[in-house]
C-alpha positions in Angstrom: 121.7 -29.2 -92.8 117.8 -28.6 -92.8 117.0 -28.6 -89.1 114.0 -30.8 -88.1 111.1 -30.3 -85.9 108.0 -31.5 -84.1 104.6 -30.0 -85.8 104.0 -28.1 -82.0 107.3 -26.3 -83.0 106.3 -24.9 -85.8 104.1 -22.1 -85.6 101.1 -21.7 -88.3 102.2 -23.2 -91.2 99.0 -23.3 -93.0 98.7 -19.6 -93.0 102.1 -18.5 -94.1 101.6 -20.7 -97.0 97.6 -19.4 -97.4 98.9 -15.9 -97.4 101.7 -17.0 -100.4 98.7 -18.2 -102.4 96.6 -14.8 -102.0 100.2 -12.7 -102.8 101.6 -14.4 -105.5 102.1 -12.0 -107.8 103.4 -12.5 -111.3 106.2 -9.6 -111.5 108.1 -11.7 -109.0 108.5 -14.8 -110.6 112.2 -15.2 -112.6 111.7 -15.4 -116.2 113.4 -19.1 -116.0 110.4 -19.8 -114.1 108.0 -19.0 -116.3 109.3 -20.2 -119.0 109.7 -23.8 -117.2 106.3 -23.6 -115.6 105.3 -23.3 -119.7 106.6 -25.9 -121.0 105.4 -28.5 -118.2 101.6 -27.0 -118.7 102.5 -28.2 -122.8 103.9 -31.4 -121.4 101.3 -32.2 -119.2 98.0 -31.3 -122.2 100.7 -34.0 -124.1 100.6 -36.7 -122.3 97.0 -35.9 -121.4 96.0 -36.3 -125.3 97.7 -39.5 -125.5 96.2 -40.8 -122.3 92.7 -40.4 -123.2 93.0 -43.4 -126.3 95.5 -45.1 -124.3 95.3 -45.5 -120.6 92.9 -47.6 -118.9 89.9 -46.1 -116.9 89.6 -42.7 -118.6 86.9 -43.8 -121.2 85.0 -44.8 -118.2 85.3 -42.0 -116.2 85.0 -39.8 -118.9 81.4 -41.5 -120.2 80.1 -41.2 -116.2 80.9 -38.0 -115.9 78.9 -36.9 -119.4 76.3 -39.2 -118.2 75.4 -37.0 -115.3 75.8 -33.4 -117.2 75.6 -30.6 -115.8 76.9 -26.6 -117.0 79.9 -27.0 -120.0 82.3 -24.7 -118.3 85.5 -26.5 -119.5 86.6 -28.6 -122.1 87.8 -32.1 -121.7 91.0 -32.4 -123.4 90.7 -33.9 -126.8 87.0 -33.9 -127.2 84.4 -31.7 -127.7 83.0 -32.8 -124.3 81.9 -29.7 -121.8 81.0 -30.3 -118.2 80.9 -28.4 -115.0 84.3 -27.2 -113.5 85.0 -30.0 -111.4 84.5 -32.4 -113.8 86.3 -31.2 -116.3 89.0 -31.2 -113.9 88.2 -34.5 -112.7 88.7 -36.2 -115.8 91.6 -34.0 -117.3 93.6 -34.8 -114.3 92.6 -38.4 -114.8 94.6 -38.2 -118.3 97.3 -36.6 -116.4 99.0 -39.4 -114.9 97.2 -41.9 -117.4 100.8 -43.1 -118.8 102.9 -42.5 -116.1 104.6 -40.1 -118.1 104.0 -36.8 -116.7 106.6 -34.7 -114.6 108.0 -35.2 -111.7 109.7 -33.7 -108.8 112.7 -35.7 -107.9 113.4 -34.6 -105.0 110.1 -35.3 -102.8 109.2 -38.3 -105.5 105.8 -36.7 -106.6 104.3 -35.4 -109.7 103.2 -31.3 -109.3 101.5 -31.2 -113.0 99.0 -33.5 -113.3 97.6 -33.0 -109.7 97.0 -29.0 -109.9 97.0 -27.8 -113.8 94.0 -29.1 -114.7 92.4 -27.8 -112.0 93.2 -24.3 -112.7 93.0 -24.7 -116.5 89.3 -25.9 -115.8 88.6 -22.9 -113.2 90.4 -20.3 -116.2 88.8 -21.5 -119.1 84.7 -21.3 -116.4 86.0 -17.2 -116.1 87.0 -16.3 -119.2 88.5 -12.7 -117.8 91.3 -14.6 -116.9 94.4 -14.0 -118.5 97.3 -15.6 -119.4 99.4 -13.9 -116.8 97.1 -14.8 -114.1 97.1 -18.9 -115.2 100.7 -18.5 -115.6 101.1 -17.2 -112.0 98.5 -20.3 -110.5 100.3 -23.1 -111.6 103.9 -21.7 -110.7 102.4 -21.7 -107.3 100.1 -24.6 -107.5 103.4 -26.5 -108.2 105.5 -25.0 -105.6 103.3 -25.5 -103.0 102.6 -29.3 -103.8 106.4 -29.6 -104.2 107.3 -28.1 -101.0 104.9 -30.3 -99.0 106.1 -33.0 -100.3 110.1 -32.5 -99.5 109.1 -31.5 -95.8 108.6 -34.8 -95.7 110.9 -36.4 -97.9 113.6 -34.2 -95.9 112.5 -34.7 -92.2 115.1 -36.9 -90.5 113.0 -40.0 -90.6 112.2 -39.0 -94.3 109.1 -40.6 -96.5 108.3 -44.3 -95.8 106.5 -45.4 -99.1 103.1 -45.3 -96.9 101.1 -41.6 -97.5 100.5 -41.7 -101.2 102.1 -37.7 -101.5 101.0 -36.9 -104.9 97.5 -37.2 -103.9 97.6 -36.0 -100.3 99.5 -33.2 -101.0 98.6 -33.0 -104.4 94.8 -31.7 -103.0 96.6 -29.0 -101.4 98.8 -28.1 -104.8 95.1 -28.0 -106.4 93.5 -25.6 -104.0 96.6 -23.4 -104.3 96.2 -23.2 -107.8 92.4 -23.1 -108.0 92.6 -20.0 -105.4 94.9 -18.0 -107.0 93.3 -18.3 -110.4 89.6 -17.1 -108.4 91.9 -14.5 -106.2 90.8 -15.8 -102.7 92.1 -13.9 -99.9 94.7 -15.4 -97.0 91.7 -16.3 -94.6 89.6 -18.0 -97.5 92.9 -19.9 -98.6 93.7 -21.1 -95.4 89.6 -22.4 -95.6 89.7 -23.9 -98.8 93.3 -26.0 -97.4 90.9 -27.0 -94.8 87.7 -28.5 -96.7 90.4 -29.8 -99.4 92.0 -32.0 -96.5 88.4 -34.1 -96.3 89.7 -35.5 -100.0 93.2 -35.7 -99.0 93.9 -39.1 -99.0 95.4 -42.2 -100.5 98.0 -44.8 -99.8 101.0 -46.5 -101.4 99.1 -50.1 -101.4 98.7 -49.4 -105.1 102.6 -49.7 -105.5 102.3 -53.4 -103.8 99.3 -54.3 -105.3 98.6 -55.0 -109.0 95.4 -55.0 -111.3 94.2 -51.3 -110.2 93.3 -48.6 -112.5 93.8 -46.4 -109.9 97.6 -47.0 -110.3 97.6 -44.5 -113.3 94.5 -42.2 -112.9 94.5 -41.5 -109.0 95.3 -37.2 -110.0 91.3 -37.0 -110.8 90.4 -36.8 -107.5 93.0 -34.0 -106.2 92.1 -32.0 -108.9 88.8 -32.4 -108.2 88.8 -31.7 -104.6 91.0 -28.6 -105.2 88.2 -27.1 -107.9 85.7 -27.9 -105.0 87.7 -26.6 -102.2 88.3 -23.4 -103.5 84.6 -23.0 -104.8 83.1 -23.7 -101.8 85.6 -20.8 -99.6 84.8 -18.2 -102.3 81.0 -18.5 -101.6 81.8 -18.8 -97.9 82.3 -22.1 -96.9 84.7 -22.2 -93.5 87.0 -25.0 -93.9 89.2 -26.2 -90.5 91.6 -23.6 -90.0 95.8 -24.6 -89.2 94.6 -27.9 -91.4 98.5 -28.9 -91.9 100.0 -28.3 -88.3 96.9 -28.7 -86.4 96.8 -31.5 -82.8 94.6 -33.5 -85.4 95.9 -31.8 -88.7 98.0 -33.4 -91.7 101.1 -33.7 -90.1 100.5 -35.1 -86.6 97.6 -37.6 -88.3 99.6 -38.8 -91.3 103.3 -38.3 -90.4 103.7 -38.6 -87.0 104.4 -35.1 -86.0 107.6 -34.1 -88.0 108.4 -32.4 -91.0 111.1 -30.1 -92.0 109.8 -27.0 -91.4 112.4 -24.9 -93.6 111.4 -27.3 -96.9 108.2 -25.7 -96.7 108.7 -22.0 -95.5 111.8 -20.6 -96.4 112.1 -18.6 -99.6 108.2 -18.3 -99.7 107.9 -16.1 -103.0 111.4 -16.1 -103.7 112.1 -19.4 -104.4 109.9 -21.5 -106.4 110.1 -25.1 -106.0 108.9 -25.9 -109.2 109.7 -24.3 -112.2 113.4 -25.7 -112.9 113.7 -28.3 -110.4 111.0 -30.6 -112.2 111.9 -33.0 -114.4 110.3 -34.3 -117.1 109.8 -37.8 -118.3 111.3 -39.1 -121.3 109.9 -42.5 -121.0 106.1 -43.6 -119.9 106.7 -45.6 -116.7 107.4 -44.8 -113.0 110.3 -42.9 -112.6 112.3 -45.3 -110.5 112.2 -47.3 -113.6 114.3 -44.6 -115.0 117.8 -45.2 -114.2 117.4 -48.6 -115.2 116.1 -48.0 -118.4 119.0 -45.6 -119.0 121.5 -47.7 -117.6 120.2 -50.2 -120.3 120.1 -48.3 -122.9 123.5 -46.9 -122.8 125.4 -50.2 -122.0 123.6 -51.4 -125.6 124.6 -48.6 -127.7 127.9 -49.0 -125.7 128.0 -52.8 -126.7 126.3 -53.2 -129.3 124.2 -55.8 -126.9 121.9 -58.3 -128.8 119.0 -59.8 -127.0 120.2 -63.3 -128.2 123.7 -62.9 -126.2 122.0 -62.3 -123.1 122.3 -64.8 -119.9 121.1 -63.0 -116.6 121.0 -59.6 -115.7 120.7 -58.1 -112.3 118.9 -54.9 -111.2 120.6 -53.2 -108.4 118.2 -51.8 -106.2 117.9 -49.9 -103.3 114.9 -50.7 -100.2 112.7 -48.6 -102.2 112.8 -49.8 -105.4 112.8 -53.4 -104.2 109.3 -53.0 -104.3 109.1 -52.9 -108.3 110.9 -56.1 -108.4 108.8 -58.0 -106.2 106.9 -60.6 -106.3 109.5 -61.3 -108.8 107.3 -63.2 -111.3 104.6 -60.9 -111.4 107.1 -58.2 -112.3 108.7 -60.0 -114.9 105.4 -60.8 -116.1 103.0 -58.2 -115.8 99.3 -58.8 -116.3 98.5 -55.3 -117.0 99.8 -51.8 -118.5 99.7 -50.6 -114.9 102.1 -53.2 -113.7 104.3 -53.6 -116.5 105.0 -49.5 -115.9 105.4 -50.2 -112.2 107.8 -53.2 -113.2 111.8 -52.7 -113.2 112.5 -56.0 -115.2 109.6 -55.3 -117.9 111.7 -51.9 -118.2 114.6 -53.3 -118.6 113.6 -55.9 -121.4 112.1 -53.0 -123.2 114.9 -51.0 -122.8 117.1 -53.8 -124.2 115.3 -55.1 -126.6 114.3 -51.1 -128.4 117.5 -49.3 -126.9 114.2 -46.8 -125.8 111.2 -47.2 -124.3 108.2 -46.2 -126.4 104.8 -46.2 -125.7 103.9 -48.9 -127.6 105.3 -51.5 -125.7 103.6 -50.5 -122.7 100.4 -51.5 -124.2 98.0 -54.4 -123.6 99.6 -56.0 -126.9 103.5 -54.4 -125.9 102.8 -56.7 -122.3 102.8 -59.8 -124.3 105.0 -59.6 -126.2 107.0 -63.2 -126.1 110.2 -60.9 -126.9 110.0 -59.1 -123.5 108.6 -61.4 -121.5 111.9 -63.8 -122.4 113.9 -60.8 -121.4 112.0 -59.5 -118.6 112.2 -63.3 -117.0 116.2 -62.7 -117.0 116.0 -60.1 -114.8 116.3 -60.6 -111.2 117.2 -57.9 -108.4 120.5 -57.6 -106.1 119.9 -55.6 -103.0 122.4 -52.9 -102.2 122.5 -50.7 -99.0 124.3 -48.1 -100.7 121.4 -47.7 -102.9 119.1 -47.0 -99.8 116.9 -43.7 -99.9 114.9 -41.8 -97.6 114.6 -38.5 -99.5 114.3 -39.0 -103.7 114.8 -40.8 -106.3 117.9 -43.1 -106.1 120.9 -44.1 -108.5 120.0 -47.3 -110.1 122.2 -49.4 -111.9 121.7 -53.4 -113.9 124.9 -56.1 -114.7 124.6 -57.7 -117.9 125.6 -61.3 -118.1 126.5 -62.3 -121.4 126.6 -65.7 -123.2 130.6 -65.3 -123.4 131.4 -64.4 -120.0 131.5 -60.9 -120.1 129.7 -58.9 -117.2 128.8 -55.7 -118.4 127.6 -52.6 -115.6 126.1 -49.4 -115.6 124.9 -47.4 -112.7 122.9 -44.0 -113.3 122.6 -41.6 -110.7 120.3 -39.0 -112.8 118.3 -40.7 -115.2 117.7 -38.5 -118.3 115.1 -36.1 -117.6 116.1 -35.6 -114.0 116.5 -31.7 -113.9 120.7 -32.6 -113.5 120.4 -34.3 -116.4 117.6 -32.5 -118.1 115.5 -32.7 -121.3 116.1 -29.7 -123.7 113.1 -28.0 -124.5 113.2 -29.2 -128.0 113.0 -32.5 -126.7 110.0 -32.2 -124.9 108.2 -30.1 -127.7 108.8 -33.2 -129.4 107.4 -35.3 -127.1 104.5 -33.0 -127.5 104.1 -34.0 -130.9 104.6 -37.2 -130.6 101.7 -37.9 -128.0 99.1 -36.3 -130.2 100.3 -38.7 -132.5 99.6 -41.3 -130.2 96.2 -39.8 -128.9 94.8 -40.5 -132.6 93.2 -37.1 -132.9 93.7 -35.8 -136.4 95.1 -32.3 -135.5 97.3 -31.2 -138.6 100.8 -30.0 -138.0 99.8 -26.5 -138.3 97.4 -27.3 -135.3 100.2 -28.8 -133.5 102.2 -25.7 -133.7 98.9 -22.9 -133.0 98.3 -24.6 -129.9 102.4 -25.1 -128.8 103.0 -21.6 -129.6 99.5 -20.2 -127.4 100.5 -22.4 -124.0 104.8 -21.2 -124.7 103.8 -17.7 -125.1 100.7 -18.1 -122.7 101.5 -14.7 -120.5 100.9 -13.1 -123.6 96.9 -14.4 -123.8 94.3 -12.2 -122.7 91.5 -14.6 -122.4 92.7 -18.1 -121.2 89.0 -19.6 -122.4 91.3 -19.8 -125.5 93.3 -22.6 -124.4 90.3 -24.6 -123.6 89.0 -23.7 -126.8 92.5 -25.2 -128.7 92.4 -28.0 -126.1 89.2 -29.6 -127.7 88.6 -32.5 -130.6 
């Protein structure tokens, strides 16, 4: 068992993991690594494409940023819109989370792509003598940084209360390690940029209570911004608050009380990488505690043969944390927006249902009312179990069908599909690929498609990463 301990315990976290960042060197990361890292940059410029015709608030955010100019260092995916470094970052990482579809670390319940790859895409494509190799290297540890954060937390013995929002907190931090490594800072302007970061690292968990916020789906702008910045402003010299993370008024004592698990974050610093295989990937665009429901759903139908019509009730056993999706229990069943119906358990499970999937189309302003779900979704109704309870990830999830003819019908799912123990082959999410430039609308031809799959798959063999901005545009 982990052993917990107070922040004063600790020692100086923030520079063991500042020194990380300025060592990381690419020889030492495992081949499975790399090859995982790969295919969630592809995932993440996927869902990114769709995101920018889909999700609410990019268009706006896009047009603002434009509006102001500045130097076209990086590409905006999916346009041929240049701004400065930050921006570009700003908005990419916007599209990141835009659908709720992007990776996610199950363990710590964040997402360590959309947070920190744009940022050090944007900062690789402004130097175009980076190579391959060197992105390649950035984002493995962009992501294992964010996702170690995030499970000292998770794992401390009081775990994570639903209260910090992690992915943006720590997902700053994840940014700046990425954006360092990519301009090869040193341990002492690491540790800086950590430090000016933490004045953007911020956010709660009201927007998983609250409905009607853009800011449900698009909050990974402003990490990735503030990790562009960070690092920027500690190359040219900027001395950001040393021991940021362990500090008497630093992350840990401010935001969580004082305790983390110390060996979440600091064992295995370079050895293992918390990323890398143990992210999963999403096969479905809504949060991922909708997951196991939708999965549950899915399989007791094809089990079945379930048709909507024969359907009385059906209960969604949840645990404390996922309570919070089914409540207030008419506004989940009848979501006013695309944010809420992806932050909704019984809009999920009508979907699910109803396609035996859960495509993107449904989670549309035209998908949300849609008499056929809503009827559904007005079925479902959650049962509180203890057992279910979860301090530390995502939790099993499991729904009872009532039929008309008195059957009861159950399914619980411990690791949804796409959970790494239960994970997406990498055909499948080259298909997904594919299938969310279809849905961004761009006309890229399937030769296209391919070019710019096999330049981010083989990307450790690009000289000059300007060339995936270059593919990345309109």
């Amino acid at each position: 068992m982990a052993t917990k301990r107070s922040v004063t315990e600790s020692g100086e976290a923030t520079a063991l993991i500042a020194e990380y960042v300025s060592s990381a060197d690419f020889e030492a990361i495992p081949d499975d690594v790399r090859e995982a890292t790969k295919l969630q940059l592809l995932d993440t410029v996927g869902v990114s494409l769709a995101a920018a015709r889909l999700a609410p608030g990019i268009r706006e955010i896009s047009d603002l940023l434009v509006e102001w100019g500045g130097a076209e260092e990086a590409t905006v995916w999916g346009s041929l819109r240049r701004l400065p470094t930050w921006a570009a970052a700003f908005v990419n990482g916007a599209m990141g989370h835009g659908l709720d579809y992007d990776t996610t670390f199950h363990d710590a319940l964040v997402h360590p792509s959309a947070p920190v790859i744009p940022a050090a895409v944007a900062l690789a494509e402004q130097r175009p003598g980076t190579s391959g190799k060197e992105l390649l290297t950035a984002l493995v540890v962009a992501q294992d940084v964010m996702s170690r954060l995030a499970l000292s937390i998770s794992r401390r013995e009081s775990g994570w209360k639903f209260d910090w929002h992690n992915s943006v907190v720590f997902g700053a931090f994840g940014a700046v390690a990425g954006a360092a490594r990519v301009t090869n800072l040193n341990a002492a302007q690491v540790e800086s940029a950590f430090g000016i970061a933490a004045t953007m690292s911020t956010g709660t968990m009201e927007l998983a209570y609250g409905t009607d916020s853009d800011l449900r789906l698009n909050y990974n702008a402003f990490p990735s911004k503030a990790g562009v910045m960070a690092a920027l402003l500690a190359e040219r010299g900027l001395q950001g608050t040393r021991g940021i993370l362990e500090g008497k008024a630093g992350i840990y004592n401010v935001y969580y009380e004082g305790e983390y698990d110390r060996s979440s974050l600091v064992d295995g610093l370079g050895k293992r990488f918390r990323g890398g295989q143990e992210i999963g990937y999403k096969p479905w665009p809504a949060c991922i505690a909708t997951h196991p429901y939708i999965d549950s759903t899915i399989q007791l139908c094809l089990e079945h043969d379930i048709a909507p019509s024969e359907v009385r009730q059906i209960e969604a056993r949840v645990g404390n944390l996922w309570l919070t999706l089914c409540e207030p229990l008419a506004d989940r069943q009848a979501p006013r927006s695309v944010n809420d119906a992806k932050y909704s358990i019984p809009f999920a499970i009508a979907v699910a249902l109803l396609r035996r999937a859960a495509p993107l189309s449904d989670f549309t302003e035209q998908g949300i009312r849609n008499p056929s779900l809503l009827d559904i979704a007005a079925k479902v109704a959650p049962k509180y179990d203890r057992s279910l309870d979860t301090l530390h990830r995502t939790s099993p999830g499991g729904v009872l069908i009532h039929l008309s003819d008195g059957r009861v019908l159950s399914k619980t799912v411990e690791f949804a599909y796409g959970d790494p123990r239960a994970p997406m082959s990498t055909e499948d999410v080259v298909a997904k690929f594919r299938d969310c430039v279809d849905a961004s609308g761009m006309k890229w031809s399937g030769s296209r498609i391919d070019r710019v799959t096999d330049l981010i798959l083989n990307l450790e063999k690009v000289g000059y990463t300007k060339q995936l901005g270059d593919a990345l545009g309109e």
